[in-house]
C-alpha positions in Angstrom: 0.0 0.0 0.0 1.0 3.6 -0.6 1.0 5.9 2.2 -0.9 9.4 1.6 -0.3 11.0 5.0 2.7 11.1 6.8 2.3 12.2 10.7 2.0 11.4 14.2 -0.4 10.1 16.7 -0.7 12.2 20.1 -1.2 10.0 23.2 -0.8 12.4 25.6 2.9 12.6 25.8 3.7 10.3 23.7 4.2 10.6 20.1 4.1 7.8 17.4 5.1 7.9 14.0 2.6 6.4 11.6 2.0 6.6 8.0 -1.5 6.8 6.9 -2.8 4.5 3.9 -6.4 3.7 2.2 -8.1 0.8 4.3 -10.6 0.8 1.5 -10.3 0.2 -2.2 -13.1 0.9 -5.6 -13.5 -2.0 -7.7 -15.9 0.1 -9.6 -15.9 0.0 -13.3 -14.8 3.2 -14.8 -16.4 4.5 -18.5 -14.9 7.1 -20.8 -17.3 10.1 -22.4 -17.3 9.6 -26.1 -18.8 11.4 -29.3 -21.9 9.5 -30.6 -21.1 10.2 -33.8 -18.1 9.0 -34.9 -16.8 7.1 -31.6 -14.2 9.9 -30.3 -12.8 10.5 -26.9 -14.6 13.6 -25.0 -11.8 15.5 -22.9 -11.6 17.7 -20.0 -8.8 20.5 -20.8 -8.0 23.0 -17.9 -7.9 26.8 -19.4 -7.0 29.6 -18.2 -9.7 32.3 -18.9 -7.5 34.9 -19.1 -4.9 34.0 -21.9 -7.6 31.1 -23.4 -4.9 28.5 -23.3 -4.6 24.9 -21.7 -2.4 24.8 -18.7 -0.4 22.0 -17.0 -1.2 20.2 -13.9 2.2 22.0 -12.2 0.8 25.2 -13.0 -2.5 25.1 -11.1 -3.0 26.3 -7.4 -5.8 27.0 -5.4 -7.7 30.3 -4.3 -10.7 31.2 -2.5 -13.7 32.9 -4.2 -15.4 35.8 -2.2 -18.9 36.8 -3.0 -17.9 39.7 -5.2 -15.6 36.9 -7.4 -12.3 38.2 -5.9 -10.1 35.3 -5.8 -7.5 35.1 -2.7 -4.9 32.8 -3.1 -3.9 30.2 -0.8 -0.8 27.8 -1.3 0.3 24.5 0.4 3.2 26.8 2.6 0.1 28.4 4.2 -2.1 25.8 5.5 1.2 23.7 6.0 2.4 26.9 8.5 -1.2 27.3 10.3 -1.3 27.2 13.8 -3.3 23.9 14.6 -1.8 21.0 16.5 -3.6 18.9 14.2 -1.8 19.7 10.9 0.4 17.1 11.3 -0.7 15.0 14.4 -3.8 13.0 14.8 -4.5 14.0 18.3 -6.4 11.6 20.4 -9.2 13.7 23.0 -11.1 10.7 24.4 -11.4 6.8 24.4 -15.0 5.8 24.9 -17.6 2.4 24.3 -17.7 2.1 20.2 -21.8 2.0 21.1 -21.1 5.7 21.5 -20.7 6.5 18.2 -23.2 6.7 15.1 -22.9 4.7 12.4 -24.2 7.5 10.2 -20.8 9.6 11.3 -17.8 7.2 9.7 -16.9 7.8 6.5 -13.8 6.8 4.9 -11.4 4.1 6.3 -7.8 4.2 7.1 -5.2 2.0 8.7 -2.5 2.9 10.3 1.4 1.9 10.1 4.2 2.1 12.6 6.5 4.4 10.9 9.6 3.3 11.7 11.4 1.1 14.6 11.2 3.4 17.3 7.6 3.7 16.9 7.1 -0.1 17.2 7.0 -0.4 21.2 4.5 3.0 21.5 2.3 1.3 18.4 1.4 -1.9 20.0 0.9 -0.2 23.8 -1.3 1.8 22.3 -3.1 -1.6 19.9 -3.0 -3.3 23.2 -4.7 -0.8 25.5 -7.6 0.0 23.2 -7.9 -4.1 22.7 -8.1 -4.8 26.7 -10.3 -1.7 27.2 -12.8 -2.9 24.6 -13.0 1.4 23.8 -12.2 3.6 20.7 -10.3 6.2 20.8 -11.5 9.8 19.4 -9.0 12.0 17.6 -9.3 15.0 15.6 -6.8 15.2 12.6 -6.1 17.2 9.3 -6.0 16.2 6.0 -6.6 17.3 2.2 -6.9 21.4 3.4 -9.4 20.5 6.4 -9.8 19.2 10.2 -11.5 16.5 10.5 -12.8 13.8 13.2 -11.5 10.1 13.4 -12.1 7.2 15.5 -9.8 4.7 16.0 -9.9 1.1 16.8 -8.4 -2.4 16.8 -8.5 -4.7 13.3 -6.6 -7.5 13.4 -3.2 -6.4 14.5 -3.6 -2.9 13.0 -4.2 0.3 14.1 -7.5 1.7 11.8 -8.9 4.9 11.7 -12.6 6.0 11.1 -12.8 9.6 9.2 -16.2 10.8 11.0 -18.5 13.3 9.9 -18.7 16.4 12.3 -22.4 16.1 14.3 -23.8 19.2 12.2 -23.0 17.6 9.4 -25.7 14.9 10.0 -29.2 15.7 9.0 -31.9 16.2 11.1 -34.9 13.0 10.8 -37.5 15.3 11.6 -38.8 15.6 7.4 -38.1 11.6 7.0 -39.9 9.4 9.6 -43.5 8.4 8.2 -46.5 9.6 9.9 -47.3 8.7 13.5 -50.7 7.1 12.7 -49.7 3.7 11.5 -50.3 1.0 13.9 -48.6 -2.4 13.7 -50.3 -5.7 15.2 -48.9 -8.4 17.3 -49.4 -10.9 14.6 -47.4 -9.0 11.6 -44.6 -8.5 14.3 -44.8 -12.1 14.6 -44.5 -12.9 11.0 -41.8 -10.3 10.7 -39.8 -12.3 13.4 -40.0 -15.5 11.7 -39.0 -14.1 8.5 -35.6 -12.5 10.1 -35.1 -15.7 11.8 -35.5 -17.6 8.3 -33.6 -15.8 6.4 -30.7 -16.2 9.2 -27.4 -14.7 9.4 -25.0 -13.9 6.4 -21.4 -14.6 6.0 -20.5 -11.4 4.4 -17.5 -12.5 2.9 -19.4 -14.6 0.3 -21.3 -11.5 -1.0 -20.4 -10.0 -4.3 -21.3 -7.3 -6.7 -23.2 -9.2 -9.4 -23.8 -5.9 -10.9 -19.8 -5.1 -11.7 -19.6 -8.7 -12.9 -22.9 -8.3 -15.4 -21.6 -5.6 -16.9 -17.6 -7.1 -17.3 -19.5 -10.0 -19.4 -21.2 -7.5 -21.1 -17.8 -5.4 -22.3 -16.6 -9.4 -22.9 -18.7 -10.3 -25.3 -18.7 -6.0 -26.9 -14.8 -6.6 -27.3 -15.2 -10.1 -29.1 -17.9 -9.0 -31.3 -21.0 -11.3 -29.8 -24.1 -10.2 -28.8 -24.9 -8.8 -25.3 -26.5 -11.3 -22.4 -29.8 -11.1 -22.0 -31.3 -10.0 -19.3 -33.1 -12.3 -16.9 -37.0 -12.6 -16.7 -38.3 -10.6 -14.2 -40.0 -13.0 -11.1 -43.5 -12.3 -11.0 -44.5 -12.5 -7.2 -48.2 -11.7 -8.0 -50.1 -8.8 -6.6 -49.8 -8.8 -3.3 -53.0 -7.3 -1.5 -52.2 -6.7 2.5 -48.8 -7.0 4.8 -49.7 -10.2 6.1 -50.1 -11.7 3.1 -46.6 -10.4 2.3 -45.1 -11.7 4.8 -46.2 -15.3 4.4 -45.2 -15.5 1.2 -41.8 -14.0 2.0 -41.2 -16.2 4.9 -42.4 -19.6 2.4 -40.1 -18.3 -0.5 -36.9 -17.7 1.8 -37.7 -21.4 3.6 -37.1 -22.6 -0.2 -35.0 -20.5 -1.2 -32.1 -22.1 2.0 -33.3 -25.6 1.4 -33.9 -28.1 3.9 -30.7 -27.8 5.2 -30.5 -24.0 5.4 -29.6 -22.3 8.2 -31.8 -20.9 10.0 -34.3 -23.7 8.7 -37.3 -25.1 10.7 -36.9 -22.0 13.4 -39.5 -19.7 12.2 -43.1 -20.2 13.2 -46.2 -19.4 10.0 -49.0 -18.1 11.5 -52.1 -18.8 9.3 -54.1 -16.0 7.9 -57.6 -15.8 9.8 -60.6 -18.7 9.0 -63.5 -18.1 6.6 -61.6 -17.3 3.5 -63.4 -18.1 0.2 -60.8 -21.1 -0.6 -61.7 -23.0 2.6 -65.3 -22.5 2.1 -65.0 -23.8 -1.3 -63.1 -26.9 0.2 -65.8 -27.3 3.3 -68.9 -27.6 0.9 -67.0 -29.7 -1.5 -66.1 -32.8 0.5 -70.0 -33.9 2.1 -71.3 -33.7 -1.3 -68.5 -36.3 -2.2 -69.4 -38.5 1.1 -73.4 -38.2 -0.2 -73.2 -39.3 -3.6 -71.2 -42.8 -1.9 -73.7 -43.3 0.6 -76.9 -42.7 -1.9 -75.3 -45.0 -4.2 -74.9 -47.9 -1.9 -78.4 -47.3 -0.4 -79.8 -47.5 -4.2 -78.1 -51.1 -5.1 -79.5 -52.5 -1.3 -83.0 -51.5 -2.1 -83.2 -53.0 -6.0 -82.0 -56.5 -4.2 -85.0 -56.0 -1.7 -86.9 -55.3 -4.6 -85.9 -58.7 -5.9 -86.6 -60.5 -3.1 -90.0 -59.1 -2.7 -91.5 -60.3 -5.8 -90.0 -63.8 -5.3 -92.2 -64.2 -1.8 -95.7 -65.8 -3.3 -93.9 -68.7 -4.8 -93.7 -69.9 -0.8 -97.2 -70.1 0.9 -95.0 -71.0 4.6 -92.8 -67.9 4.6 -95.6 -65.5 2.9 -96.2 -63.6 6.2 -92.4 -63.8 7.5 -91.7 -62.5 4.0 -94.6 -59.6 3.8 -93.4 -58.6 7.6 -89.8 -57.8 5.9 -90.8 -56.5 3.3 -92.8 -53.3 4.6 -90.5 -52.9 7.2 -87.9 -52.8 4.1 -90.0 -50.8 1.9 -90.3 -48.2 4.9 -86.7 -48.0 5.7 -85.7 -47.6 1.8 -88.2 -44.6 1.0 -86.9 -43.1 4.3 -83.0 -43.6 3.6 -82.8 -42.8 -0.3 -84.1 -39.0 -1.1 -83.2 -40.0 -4.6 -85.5 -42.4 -5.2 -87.9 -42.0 -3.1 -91.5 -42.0 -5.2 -89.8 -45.5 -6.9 -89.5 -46.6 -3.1 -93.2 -45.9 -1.8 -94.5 -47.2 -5.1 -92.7 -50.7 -4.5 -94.4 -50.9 -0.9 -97.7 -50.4 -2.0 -97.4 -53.4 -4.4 -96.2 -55.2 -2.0 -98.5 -54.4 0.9 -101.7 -55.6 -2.0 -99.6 -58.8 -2.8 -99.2 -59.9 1.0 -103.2 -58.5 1.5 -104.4 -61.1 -1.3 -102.1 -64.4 0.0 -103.4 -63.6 3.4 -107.3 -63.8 2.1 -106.2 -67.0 -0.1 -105.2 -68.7 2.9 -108.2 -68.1 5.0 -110.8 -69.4 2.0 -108.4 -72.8 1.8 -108.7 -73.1 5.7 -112.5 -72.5 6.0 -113.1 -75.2 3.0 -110.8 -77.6 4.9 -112.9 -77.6 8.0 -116.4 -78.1 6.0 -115.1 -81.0 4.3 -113.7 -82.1 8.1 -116.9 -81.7 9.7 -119.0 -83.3 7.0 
């Protein structure tokens, strides 16, 4: 790494060379302006109004502009020569709990490097007393023609500094938080739970920019004359119609999404949306009608084989009144059971009622000749 600050750390009287590098990197892909017409390069040239002419990077300083458009120059000698402890020294005022400090404050990153041997043994107290108090240190520092804020803590064995924003440089929240009317219920915090648990943690070194990637296929296959990759088709998830509703379905798509063994698997608890949907309604008055139709049609095929034996009763003269006793009580049960059938039902007890009516009278003529005959 480069070094692009060369200095000194101030704990209290003790001084330690560092050097300051870049902690950070940009893997960002860079594009050049060009002339949609025929292809050429569009160039920035620095001119100098007053002579019209392009000037040289050695020949360009800096000035402050006043409201009237007077222009006051200021050169490297002057800042270099102001009288701030901080123009050379990063100058530690406090150690407190990282907690303290807002995420929205750090900005760029920097470590920190002994700058040579003698600033080895003050280097690693300092490592060591920030790693045993668990604290950061708080510093205030200058760099690029300003003071700035730092923080600096333990990474790895290195030193690393945390360029903070000053606090009025953080905007207020007042004009951003939505309104206060909004409610949330137990139950969507509940669904909201199981979907963080789902979804788990994240090993944030196997995240990427698939975006940097996309587009270095797409110069690829520019440079060797092939056509660009498509673009994937965009996922419909359907229209979602209330936050509930979203939340199932996002907590069912990340469960597949991890697989069975995904972390975080099997922890989260789906509530079900509320009874008396129009689905399960459907389902409830589908199934008895499928139970009915088995039960009329079983009912049906018993009463034709009653039928059957019905008609065979007046071939036997000693079963006849068994045979008509079974037979209404059959008839009755069969127009009571089937609703399908049940006119065909009545209609077969009638007949059966005159056929047993008839035998019985048959009978009763036989015996009464029988017993003239006997007493003649």
């Amino acid at each position: 790494m480069r070094s692009i600050w060369n200095g000194a750390i101030s704990f209290g009287l003790v001084s330690i060379p560092i050097k300051l590098m870049n902690a950070t990197e940009s893997h960002s892909i860079s594009f050049r302006q060009i002339h949609l017409d025929d292809g050429g390069r569009i160039r920035y040239r620095k001119v100098c109004e007053l002579e019209d002419t392009e000037v040289e990077s050695s020949e360009i300083g800096k000035a402050y502009e006043e409201a009237d458009g007077t222009l006051i120059p200021i050169t490297d000698e002057d800042l270099a020569a102001l009288p701030l402890p901080t123009a050379r020294t990063i100058e530690i005022v406090a150690f407190v709990p990282a907690d303290r400090i807002d995420p929205l404050q750090m900005d760029t990153a920097y470590y920190l490097s002994a700058n040579g041997v003698p600033a080895t043994k003050p280097y690693v107290l300092l490592r060591e007393a920030l790693k045993r108090s668990k604290k950061v240190a708080v510093a205030k520092f200058a760099l690029r023609g300003r003071e700035r804020l730092g923080m600096l803590r333990v990474v790895d064995d290195v030193i690393a500094m945390h360029g903070l924003l000053w606090p009025d440089e953080i905007r207020a929240t007042d004009d951003v938080a939505p309104d206060d009317g909004v409610t949330v219920r137990d139950k969507e915090l509940d669904l909201a739970d199981a979907l963080m648990d789902t979804l788990g943690g994240v090993d944030l070194d196997t995240l990427h920019d698939d975006y940097r990637e996309a587009v270095e296929e797409l110069i690829t296959a520019k440079a060797e004359g092939h056509e660009a990759p498509a673009a994937p088709a965009e996922k419909d998830g359907g229209k979602v119609l209330d936050l509930m509703a979203a939340l199932e379905k996002s907590v069912s798509a990340a469960k597949q999404s991890r697989g069975p063994d995904g972390e975080g698997d099997g922890d989260a608890e789906v509530h079900p949306l509320p009874a008396g949907r129009s689905g399960s309604r459907r389902s409830a008055r589908t199934a008895p009608k499928e139970v009915g139709g088995k039960k009329s049609t079983s009912t049906a095929k018993k009463t034709t084989a009653k039928k059957t034996a019905t008609k065979k009763t007046p071939a036997r003269k000693s079963t006849t009144k068994s045979t008509a006793k079974s037979t209404t009580k059959t008839a009755a049960q069969t127009s009571t059971g089937s609703s399908a059938k049940s006119s065909g039902s009545s209609t077969g007890s009638r007949t059966a009622a005159k056929k047993t009516a008839a035998a019985k009278k048959t009978s009763a003529k036989k015996t009464t000749a029988a017993r003239k005959k006997a007493s003649a």
